[in-house]
N, C-alpha and C positions, 0 to 999 in steps of 0.2 A: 118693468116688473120682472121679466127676468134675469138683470144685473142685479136685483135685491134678493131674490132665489139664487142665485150662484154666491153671493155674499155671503148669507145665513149657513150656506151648507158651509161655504169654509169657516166664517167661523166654530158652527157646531163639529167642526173636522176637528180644528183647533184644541176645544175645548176637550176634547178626548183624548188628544197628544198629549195633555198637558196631565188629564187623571191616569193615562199611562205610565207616566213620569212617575207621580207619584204613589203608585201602588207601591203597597210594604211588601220589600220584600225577606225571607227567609236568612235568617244569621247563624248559622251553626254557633252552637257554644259551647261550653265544658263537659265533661264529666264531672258528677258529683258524687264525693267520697263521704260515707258519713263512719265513725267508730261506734260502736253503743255497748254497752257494759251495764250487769243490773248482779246484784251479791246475794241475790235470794229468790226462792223459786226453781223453774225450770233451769238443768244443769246441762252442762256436757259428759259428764260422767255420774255416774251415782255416788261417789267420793268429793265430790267438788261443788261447792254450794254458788248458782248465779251461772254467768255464759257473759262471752264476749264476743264480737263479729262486725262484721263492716256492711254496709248496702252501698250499692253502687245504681245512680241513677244516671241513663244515658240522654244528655241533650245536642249530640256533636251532629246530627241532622243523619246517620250512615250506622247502618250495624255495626258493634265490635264485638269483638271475642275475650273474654274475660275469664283465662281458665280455661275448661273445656264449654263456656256456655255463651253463646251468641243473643247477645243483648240487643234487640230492636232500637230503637229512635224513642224518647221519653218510658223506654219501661228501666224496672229498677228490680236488681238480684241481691240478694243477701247469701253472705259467705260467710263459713263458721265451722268451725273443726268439732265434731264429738266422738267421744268412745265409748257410748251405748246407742249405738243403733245400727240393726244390723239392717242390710248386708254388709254394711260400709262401716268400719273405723278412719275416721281421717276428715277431709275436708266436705261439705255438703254443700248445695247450692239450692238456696228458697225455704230451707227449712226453719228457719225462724220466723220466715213470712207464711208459713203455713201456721206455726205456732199463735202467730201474730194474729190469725183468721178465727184462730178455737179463744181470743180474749188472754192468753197465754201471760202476759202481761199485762195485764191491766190491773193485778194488785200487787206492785211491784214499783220501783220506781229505777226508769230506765235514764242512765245518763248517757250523755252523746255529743258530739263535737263534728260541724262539716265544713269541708274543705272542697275548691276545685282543683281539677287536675287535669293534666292535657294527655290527648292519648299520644302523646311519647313518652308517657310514665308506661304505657302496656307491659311491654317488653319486660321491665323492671318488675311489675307485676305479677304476670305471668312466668314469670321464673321461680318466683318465691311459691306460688302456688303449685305449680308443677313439682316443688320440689320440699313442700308440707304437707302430703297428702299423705297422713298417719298421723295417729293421735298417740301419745304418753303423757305421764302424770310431769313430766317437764315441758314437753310441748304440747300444751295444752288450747282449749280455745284460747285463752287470752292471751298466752304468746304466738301464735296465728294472727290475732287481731293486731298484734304489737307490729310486729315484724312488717304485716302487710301498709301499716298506716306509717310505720317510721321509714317506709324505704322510700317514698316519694313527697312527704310532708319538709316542708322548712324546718329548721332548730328551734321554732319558736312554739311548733307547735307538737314537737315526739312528747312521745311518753316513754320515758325512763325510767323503767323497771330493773336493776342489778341484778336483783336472784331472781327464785323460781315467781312468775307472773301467775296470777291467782284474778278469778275475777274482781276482789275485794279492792286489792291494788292497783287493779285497771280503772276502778270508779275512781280510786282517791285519784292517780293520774288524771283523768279524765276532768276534775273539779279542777286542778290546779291550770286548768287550759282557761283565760280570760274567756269568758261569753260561751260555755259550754250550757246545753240544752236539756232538760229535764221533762224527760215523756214525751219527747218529740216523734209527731206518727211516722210512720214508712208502708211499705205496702202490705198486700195482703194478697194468697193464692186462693185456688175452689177449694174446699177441704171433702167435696165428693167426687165422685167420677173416674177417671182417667187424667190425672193429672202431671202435662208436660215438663211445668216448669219446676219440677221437686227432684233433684237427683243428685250423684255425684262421677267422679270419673272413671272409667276406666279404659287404659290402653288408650289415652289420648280422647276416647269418643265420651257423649255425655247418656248415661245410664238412666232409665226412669224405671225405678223398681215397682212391683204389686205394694198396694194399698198396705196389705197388711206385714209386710217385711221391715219399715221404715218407721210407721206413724206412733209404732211402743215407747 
């Protein structure tokens, strides 16, 4: 009797070795880039009809820093240049997903294209950013959203704009991308409270203005 009790234990030992084995485990994966462009509605300026911008969704298993804004594990920022809203002219971070929260577009029709990308595109990224943080009627959102998507995308998939880039041009770009996405959701912030993830930069650090300074 007790060589069949020492039996069963090893086997039941076994069999735990073997569900050890194969427990699933955790695979870091990409970064995901997405472009979006809509030619009516909500603008970046009060002269310019529509908005352009990128979201950025983290799956590489480790914080990154994107800009001035540290992107947790599966959260996702959107980044977008405007020149009405004050305190800040220039680059924003969440304000479209803030947008995104008031229904902002939902009568609108948002086109979009996504891409992954490894975080040794960062660097690449974070340069451009660091160094479009100001809005003009030439660099506008949509050449922010250009720039930031054609410096790490393949040739197969930029969007080639010659002159001045308009959201209007960003859409037409945008369609000529085989398998591009129409109304495709992204996230969404609180739109009451004290809200972290709404800001933009300065002096390197990430800014989270009063309620009423931003949301005009």
């Amino acid at each position: 009797m007790k060589k069949i009790f020492v039996l069963l234990l090893v086997l039941l030992l076994s069999v735990n070795i073997v569900f050890a084995d194969i427990s699933p485990q955790y695979v870091p994966g990409p970064l995901e880039m997405t472009i979006y462009a809509h030619a009516d509605g909500e603008s970046s300026s009060i002269n310019t009809s529509g908005h352009g911008f990128v979201v950025f969704t983290n799956y590489t298993g480790q914080t990154v820093k994107i800009g001035s804004y540290y992107l947790s594990n599966y959260e996702s920022v959107s980044i977008g240049s405007f020149g009405n809203k004050t305190p800040h002219e220039g680059i924003w971070y969440n304000m479209e997903a803030w947008f995104n929260s008031l229904n902002a577009y939902a009568s609108t029709i948002l086109y979009s294209y996504t891409t992954e990308i490894s975080t040794s595109n960062l660097a690449t990224l974070n340069s451009i950013i660091s160094n479009s943080d100001n809005w003009t009627y030439t660099h506008n959102c949509s050449s922010f959203a250009e720039d930031i998507w054609n410096s790490v995308v393949p040739t197969s998939l930029k969007v080639n704009v010659t002159d001045i880039e308009t959201p209007s041009k960003l859409v037409n770009e945008i369609k000529d991308i085989p398998g591009y996405l129409i109304n495709r959701s992204f996230h969404t912030v609180p739109t009451s409270g004290t809200n972290t993830k709404i800001g933009y930069s300065s002096g390197g650090s990430f800014i989270t203005p009063t309620m009423g300074s931003w949301y005009q």
